[in-house]
Steps between C-alpha positions, in 0.01 A plus 500: 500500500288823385202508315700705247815270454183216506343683191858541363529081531162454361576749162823368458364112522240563268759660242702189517184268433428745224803473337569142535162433349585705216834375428364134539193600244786650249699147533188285446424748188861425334445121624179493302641676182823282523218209454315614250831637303366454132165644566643814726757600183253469287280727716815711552575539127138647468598753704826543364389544160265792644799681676696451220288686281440796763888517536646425113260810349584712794870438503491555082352813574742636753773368296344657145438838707820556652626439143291713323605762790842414428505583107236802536716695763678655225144595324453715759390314799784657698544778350313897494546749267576895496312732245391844456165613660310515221234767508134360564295723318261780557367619834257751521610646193903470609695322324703253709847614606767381226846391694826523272626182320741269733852584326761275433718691727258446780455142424888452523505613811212292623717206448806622637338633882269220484664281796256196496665195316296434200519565071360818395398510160496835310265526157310795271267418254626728217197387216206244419523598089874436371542387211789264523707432096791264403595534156171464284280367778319712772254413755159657564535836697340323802837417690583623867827638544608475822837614691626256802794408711663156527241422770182636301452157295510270771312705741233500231429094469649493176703227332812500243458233229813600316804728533558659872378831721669819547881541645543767745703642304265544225270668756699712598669656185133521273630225300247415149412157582208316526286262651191458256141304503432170320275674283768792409758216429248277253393839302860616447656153450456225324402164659889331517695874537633528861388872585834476761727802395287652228413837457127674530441823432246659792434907401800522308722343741690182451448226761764189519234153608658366809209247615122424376209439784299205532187493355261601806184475293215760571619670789461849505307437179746384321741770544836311714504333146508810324755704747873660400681534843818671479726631792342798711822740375406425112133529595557884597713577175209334309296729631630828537287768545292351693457432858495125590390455859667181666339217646661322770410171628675356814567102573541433870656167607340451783128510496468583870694841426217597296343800703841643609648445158178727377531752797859562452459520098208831611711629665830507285282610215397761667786649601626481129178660351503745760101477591414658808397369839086537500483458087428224374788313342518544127566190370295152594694224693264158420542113636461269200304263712256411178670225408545358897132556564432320163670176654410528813143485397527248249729302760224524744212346271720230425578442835080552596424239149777259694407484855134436336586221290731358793185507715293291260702214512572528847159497541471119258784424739309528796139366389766156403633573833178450676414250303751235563496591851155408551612149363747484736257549781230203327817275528639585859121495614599168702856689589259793676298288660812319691698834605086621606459163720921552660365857604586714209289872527325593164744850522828256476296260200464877311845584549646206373309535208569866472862475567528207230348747215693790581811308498405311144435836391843642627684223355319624133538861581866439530527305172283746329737798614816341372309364163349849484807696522678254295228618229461814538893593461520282180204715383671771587820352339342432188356854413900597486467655877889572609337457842696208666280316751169687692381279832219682588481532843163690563367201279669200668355722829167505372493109379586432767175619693263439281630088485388529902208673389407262238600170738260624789237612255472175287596257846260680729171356373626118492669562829212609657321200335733276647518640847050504508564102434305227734749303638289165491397578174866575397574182654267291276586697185656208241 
């Protein structure tokens, strides 16, 4: 035989020996907990109660997020808007170039070219200072008037309490009806009157109520409670004689299409205002990624405030951990000295004892994952969440390691204890 199939025999003896020696300490570890089966759940259920923690507050947070991500995507989280360029001021003594108003015309056929599915919604803000009457009562002139397609409402976060949104149809032909603020609707009406298919008179012009908003309390200071909305068609007849620039805001359905959904909207809106290749576009296409941002930071504080509280009891876990297995070594102290007088190495006494936490803490981690994600989704469940079940995977991942972590860490020091034992000492230990 060579000397290198000899070295080959040698390497692949000593793997054997190795792993039988492992396997054999991994038995004896299950052996001992199977023996000790009250006192190992017990120790288990310390762990579990750690993990638990870790993975119920993380998995209510994933679940309460991708919620909250849910029910804000129409807020704007997946959305961007299309305005004029505004000018910015004074330079030098110039005054900043002033682009013409985006026309209705324009902002028509922005939403027919536009090729990437998703809602556009199509809105002017026609006055902050109406004055809105019904018979003998009249508000403050501090209400916004505001022109909007079917889509502008829901685009915009807001509810219907009573009555119903625009038809198309309405839309389309200017009709005078009107969606109107809960503060609009308790001036003009009296506390039992249903507002649905009464008249209000905005600048002269009759308005037919078709739906009142939800309260939405002091947003926008105040003013989504004090807001007339009326179709984009009757908005310009309001107004006439003046130019109303359009806003357009665009709703993509898939997230991912974000950037080409933006690229292609520059570019169509280009071509219809007719700017130039080298100027400057003159009008402002903006992500709405405030609101995103907003979560995702909050999100990730919760998520830091979490993991940190998780940590803390993982860390009572283990100190209990350590604790019990350090009795376990002052009772087998007679058990060491027996497998240290048969021949047993003080590397195979520290694996078992190794071996026996990690496994004690594995059987908790696992109990603490399903008890954790058990509480976390009825959390999540209980806030009103449509979300149906969230298993965190990272988490269970993550719990995963740090119960091996935490079984090594709290079994090393007693298992290094045991394996420093005299044998004839151990021997006469009572």
């Amino acid at each position: 035989m060579s000397g290198k199939s000899k070295i080959t025999g040698i390497g692949y003896f000593a793997f054997t020996i190795m792993k039988m020696n492992l396997v054999e300490n991994i038995k004896e570890g299950i052996r001992s907990i199977n023996a000790n089966m009250l006192r190992s759940i017990l120790t288990a259920l310390i762990v579990a109660i750690g993990i638990a923690s870790l993975v119920g507050i993380l998995t209510a947070i994933d679940g309460i997020e991708a919620s909250i991500t849910d029910s804000f995507s129409s807020l704007g989280a997946n959305s961007f808007s299309i305005s004029v360029r505004r000018p910015q001021g004074a330079f030098g003594g110039r005054q900043g170039k002033v682009h013409p108003p985006i026309t209705y015309k324009q902002a028509v056929m922005f939403e027919d070219k536009f090729d990437t599915k998703a809602q556009v919604s199509l809105s002017s803000f026609v006055t902050g200072i109406a004055e809105v009457k019904r018979l003998s009562e009249k508000t403050n002139p501090n209400v916004s008037v505001v022109g909007g397609n079917t889509n502008y409402i829901y685009q915009e976060g807001l509810d219907i309490e009573n009555g119903r949104n625009f038809s198309d149809i309405e839309v389309e032909y200017g009709t005078n009806v009107a969606v109107i603020g809960p503060e609009v609707s308790k001036k003009l009406f009296k506390e039992n009157e249903d507002p649905i298919n009464k008249e209000i008179t905005v600048w002269g012009t009759r308005f037919r109520v078709v739906g009142v908003l939800s309260k939405q309390g002091a947003m926008d200071g105040g003013s989504s409670d004090k807001r007339v909305i009326i179709p984009l068609n009757s908005a310009r007849a309001l107004a006439a004689g003046q130019q109303l620039s359009i806003d357009l805001k665009v709703l993509v359905d898939n997230n991912f299409a974000m950037d080409q959904a933006m690229g292609e909207a520059k570019g169509v809106m280009r071509i219809i205002r007719h700017d130039r290749i080298g100027d400057e576009e003159s009008f402002i296409v903006e992500r709405s990624e405030s609101l995103a941002e907003t979560l995702g930071e909050i999100s990730g504080y919760l998520k830091i405030g979490g993991f940190g509280i998780g940590i803390i009891t993982l860390l009572g876990a283990s100190i209990g951990l350590m604790n019990i297995m350090m009795v376990s070594v002052t009772e087998r102290t007679r058990e060491i000295g027996v497998r240290k007088a048969l021949g047993a190495t003080p590397t195979r006494i520290r694996q078992q004892f190794l071996i026996e936490a990690v496994v004690i803490c594995q059987m908790g981690g696992i109990a603490g994952i399903l008890l954790g994600m058990g509480l976390g989704n009825l959390v999540t469940n209980m806030i009103g969440s449509d979300i149906s079940f969230v298993v965190p995977w990272l988490w269970i991942i993550v719990s995963f390691i740090i119960g091996v972590i935490v079984g090594v860490g709290s079994g090393y020091y007693p298992a290094n204890k045991a394996s420093k034992l005299d044998p004839i000492e151990s021997l006469r230990f009572e």
